[in-house]
N, CA, C and O of each residue as an XYZ file, in Angstrom:
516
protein
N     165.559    109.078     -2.831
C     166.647    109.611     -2.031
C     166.536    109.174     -0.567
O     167.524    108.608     -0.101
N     165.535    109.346      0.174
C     165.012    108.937      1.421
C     165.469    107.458      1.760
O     165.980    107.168      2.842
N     165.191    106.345      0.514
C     165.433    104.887      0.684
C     166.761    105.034      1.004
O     167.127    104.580      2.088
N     167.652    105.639      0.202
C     168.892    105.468      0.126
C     169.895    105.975      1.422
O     170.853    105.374      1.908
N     169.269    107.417      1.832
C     169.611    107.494      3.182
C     168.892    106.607      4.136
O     169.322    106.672      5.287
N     168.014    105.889      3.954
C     167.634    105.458      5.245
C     168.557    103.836      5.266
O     169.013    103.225      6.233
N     168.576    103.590      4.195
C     169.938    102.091      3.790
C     171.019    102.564      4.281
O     171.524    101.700      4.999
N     171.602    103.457      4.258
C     173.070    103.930      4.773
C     173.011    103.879      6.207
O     173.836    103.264      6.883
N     172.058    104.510      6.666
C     171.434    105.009      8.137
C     171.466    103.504      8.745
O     172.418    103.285      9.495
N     170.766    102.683      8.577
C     170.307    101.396      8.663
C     172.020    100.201      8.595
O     172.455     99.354      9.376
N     172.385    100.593      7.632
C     173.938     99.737      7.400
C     174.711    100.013      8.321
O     175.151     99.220      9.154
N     174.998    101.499      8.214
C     176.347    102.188      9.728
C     175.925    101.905     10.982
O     176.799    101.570     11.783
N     174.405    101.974     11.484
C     173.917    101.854     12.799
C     173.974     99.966     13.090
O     174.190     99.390     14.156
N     173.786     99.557     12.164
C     173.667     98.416     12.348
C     175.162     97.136     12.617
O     175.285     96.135     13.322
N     176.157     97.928     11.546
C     177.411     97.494     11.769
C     178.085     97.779     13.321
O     178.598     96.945     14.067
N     177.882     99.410     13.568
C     178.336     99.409     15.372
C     177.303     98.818     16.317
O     177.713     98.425     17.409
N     175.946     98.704     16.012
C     174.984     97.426     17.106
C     176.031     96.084     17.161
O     176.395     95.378     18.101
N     176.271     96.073     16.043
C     176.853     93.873     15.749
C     178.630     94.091     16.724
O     179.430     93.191     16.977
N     178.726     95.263     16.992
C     180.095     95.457     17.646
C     180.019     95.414     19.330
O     180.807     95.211     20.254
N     178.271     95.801     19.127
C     178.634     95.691     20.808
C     178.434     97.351     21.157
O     178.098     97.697     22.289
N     178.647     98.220     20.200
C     178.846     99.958     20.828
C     177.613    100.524     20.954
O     177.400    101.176     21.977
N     176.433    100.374     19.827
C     175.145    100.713     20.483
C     174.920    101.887     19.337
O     175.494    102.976     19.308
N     173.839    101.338     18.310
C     173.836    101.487     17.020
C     172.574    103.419     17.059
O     172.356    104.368     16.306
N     172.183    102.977     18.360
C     171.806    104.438     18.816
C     172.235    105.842     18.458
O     171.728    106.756     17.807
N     173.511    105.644     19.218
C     174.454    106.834     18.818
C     174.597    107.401     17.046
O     174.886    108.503     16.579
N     174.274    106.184     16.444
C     174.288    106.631     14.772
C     172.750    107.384     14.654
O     172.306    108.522     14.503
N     172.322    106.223     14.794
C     170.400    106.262     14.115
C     169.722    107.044     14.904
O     168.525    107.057     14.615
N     169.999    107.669     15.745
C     168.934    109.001     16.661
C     169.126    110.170     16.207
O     168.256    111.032     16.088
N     170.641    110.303     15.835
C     171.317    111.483     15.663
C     170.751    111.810     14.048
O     169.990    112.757     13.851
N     171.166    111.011     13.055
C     170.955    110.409     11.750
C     168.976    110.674     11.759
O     168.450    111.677     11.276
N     168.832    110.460     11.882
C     167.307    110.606     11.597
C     166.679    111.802     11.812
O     165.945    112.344     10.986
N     167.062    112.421     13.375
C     167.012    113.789     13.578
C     167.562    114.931     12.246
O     167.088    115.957     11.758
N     168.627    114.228     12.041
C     169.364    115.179     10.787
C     168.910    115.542      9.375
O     168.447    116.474      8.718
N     169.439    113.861      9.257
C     169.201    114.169      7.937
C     167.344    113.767      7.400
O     167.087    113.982      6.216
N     166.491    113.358      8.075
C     165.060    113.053      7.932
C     164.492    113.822      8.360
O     163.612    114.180      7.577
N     164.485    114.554      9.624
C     163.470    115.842     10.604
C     162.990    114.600     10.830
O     162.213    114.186      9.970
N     163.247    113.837     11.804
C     162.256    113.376     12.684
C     162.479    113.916     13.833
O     163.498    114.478     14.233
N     161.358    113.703     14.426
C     161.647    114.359     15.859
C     162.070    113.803     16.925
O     161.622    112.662     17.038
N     162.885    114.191     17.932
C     163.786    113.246     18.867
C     163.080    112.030     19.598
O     163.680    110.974     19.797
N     161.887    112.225     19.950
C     160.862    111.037     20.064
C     160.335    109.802     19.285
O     159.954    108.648     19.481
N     160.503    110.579     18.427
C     160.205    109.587     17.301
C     161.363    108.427     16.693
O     161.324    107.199     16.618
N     162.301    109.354     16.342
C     163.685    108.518     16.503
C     164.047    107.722     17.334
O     164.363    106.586     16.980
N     164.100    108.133     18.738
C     164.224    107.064     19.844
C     163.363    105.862     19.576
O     163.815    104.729     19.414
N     162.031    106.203     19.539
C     160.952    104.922     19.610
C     161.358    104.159     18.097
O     160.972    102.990     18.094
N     161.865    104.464     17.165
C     162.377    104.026     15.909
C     163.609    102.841     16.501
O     163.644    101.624     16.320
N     164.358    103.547     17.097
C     165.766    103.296     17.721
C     165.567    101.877     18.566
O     166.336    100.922     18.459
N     164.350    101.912     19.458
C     163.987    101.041     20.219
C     163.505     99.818     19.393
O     163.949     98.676     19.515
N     162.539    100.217     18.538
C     162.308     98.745     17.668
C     163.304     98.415     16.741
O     163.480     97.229     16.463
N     163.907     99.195     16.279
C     165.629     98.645     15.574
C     166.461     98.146     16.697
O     167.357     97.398     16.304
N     166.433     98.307     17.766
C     166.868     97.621     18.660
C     166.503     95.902     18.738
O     167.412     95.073     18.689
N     165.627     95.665     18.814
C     165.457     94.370     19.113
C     166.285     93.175     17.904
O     167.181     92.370     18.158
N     165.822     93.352     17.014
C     166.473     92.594     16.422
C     167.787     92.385     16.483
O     168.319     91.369     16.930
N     168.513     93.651     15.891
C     169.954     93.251     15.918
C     170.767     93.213     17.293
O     171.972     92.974     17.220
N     170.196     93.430     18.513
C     170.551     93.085     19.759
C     170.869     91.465     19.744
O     171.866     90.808     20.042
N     169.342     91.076     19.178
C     169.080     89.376     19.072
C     170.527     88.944     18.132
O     171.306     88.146     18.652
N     170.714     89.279     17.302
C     171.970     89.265     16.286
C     172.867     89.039     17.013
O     173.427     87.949     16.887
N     173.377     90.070     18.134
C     175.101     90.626     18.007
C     174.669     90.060     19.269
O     175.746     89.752     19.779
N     173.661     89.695     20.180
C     173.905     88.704     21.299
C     174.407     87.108     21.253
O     175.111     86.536     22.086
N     173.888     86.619     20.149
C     173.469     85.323     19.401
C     175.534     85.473     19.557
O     176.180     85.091     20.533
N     176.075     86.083     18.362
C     177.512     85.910     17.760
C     178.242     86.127     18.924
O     179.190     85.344     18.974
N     178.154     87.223     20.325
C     178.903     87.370     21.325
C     178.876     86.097     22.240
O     179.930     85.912     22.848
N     177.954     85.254     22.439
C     177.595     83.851     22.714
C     178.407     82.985     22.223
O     179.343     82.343     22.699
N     178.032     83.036     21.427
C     179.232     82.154     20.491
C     180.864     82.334     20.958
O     181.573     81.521     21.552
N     181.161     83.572     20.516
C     182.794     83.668     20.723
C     182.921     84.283     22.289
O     183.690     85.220     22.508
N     182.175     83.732     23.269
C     182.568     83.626     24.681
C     182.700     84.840     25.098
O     183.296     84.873     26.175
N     182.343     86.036     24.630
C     182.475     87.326     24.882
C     181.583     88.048     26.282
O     181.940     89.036     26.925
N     180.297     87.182     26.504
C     179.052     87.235     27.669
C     179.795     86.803     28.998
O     180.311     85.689     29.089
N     179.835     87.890     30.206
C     180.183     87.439     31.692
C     178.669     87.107     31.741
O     177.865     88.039     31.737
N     178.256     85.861     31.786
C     176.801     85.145     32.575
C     176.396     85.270     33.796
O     175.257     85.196     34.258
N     177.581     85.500     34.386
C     177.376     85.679     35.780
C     176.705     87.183     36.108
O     175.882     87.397     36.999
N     177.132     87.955     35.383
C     176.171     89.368     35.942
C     174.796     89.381     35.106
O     174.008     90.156     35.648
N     174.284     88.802     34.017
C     173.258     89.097     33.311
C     172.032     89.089     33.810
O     171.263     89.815     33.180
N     171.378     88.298     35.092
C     170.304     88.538     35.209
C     170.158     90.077     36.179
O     169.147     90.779     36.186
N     171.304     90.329     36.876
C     171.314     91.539     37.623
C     171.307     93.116     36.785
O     171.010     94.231     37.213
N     171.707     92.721     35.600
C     171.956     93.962     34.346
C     170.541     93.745     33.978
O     170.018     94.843     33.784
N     169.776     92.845     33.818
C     168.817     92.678     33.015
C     167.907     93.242     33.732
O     167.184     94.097     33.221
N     167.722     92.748     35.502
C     166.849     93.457     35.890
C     166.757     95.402     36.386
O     165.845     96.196     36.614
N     168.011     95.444     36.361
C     168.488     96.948     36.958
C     168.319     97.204     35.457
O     168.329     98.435     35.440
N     168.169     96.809     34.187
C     167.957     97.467     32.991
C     166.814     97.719     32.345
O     166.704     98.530     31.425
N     165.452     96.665     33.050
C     164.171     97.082     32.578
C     163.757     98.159     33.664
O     162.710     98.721     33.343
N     164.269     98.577     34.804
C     163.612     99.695     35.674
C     164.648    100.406     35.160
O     164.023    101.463     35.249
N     165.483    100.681     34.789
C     166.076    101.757     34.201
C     165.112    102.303     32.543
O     164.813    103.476     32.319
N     164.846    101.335     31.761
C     164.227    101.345     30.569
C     162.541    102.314     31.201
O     162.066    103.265     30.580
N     162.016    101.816     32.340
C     160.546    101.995     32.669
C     160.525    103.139     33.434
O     159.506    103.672     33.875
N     162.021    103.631     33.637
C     162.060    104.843     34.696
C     162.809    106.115     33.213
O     162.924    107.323     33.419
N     162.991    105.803     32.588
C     163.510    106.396     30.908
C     162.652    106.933     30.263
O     162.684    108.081     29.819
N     161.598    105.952     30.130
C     160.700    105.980     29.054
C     159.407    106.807     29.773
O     158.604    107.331     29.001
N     159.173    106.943     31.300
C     158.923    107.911     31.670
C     159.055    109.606     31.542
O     158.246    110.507     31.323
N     160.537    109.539     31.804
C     161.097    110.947     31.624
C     160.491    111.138     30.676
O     159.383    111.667     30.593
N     161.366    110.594     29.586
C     161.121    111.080     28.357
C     159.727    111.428     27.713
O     159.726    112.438     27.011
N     158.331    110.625     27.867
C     157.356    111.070     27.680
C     156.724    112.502     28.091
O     155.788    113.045     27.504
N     157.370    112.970     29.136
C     157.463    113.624     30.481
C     158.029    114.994     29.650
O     157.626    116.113     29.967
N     158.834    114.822     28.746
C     160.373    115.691     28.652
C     159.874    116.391     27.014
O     159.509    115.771     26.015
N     160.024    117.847     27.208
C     159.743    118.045     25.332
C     160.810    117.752     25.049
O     161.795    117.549     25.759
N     160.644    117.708     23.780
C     161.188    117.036     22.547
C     162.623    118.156     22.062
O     163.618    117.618     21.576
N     162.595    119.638     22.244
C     163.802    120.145     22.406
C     164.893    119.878     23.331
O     166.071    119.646     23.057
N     164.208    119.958     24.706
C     165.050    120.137     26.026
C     165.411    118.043     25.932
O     166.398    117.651     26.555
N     164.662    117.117     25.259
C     165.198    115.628     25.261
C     166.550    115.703     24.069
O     167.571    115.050     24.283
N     166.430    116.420     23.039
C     167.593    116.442     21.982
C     168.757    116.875     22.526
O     169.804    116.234     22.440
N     168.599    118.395     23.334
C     169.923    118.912     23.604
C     170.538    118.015     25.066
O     171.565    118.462     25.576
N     169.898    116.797     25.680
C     169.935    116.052     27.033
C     171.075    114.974     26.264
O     172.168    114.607     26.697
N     170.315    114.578     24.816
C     170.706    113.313     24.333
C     172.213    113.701     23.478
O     173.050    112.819     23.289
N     172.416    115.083     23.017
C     173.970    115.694     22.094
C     174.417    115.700     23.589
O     175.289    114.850     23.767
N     174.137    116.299     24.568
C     174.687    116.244     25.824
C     175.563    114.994     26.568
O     176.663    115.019     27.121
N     174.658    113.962     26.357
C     174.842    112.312     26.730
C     176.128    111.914     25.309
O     177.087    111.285     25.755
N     176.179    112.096     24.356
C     176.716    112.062     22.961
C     178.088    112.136     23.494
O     179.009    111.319     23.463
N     177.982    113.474     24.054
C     179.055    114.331     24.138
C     179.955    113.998     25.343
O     180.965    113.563     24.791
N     180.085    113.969     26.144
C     179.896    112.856     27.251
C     180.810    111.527     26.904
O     181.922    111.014     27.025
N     179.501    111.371     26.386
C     180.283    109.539     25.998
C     181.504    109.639     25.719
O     182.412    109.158     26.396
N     181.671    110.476     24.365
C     182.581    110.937     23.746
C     183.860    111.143     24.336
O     184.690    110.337     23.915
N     184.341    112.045     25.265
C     185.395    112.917     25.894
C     185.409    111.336     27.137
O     186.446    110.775     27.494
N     184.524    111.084     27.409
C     184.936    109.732     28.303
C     185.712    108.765     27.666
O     186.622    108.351     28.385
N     185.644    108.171     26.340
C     185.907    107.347     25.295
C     187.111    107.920     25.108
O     187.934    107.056     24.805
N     187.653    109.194     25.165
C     189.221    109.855     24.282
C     190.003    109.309     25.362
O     190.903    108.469     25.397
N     189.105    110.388     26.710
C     190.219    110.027     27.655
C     190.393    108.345     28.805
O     191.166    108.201     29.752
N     189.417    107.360     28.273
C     190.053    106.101     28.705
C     190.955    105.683     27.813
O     191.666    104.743     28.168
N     191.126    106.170     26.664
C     191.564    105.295     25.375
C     193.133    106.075     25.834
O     194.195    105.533     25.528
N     193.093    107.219     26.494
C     194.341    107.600     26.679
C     195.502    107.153     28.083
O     196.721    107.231     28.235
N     193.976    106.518     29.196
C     194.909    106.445     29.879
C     195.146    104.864     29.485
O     196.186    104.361     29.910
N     194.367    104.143     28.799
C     194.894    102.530     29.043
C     196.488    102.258     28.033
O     197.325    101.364     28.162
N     196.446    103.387     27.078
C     197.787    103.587     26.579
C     198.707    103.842     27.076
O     199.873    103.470     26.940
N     198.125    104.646     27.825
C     199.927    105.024     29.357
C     199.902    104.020     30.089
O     200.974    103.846     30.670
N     198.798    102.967     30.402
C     199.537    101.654     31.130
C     199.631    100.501     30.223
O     199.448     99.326     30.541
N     199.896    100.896     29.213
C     200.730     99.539     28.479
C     201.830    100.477     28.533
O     202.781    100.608     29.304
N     201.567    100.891     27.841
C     203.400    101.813     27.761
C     204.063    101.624     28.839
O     205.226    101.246     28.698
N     203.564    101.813     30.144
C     204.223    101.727     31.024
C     204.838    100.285     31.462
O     205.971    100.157     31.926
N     204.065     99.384     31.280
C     203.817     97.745     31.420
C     204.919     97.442     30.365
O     205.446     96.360     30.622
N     205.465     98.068     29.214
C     206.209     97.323     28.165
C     207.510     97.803     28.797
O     208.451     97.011     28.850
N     207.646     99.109     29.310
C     208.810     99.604     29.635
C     209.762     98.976     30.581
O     210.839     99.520     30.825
């Protein structure tokens, strides 16, 4: 049973990584749930499932011209002191008060995601009119 959720877990997280959205949001939540792992553990799971299919869905965004080059080494470096200033906290942070930080961050994302998706619809609409 475990294989089989962890193949599903592994397929869905992996299909939104290859999109670009950040296969996180599935597989932290997903593991916490339905496995009891603990929010630490998941993350550091999350992080080495990271590498690869990053390597993947960077490789194909390359390809179809999707990469601004021009900002990448500045993301890259403002992203390993962000990663080294993270991975701090979090060692730092129990493992309850990091879960309800990370449904918090979830949640967040979320209500940010409804309401851009709502306003870029009122400026086409407006743009067609």
């Amino acid at each position: 049973m475990n294989v089989l959720i962890l193949f599903l877990i592994g397929l869905i997280s992996g299909i939104i990584s290859g999109m670009g959205i950040g296969g996180g949001t599935i597989l932290i939540p997903a593991l916490s749930i339905f496995l009891n792992y603990e929010q630490k553990a998941a993350q550091n799971i999350n992080l080495l499932y990271f590498i690869p299919t990053a390597i993947i869905a960077l490789i194909t965004h390359i390809k179809n011209n999707n990469v601004e080059k021009r900002i990448i080494k500045k993301i890259i470096i403002f992203g390993i002191i962000g990663a080294v200033c993270g991975s701090i906290l979090a060692g730092m942070t129990d493992n309850g008060i990091l879960k309800k930080l990370f449904g918090f961050f979830l949640i967040a994302m979320g209500l940010s995601e409804i309401f851009k998706k709502k306003e870029s619809s009122r400026s086409k609409c407006s743009k067609t009119t």
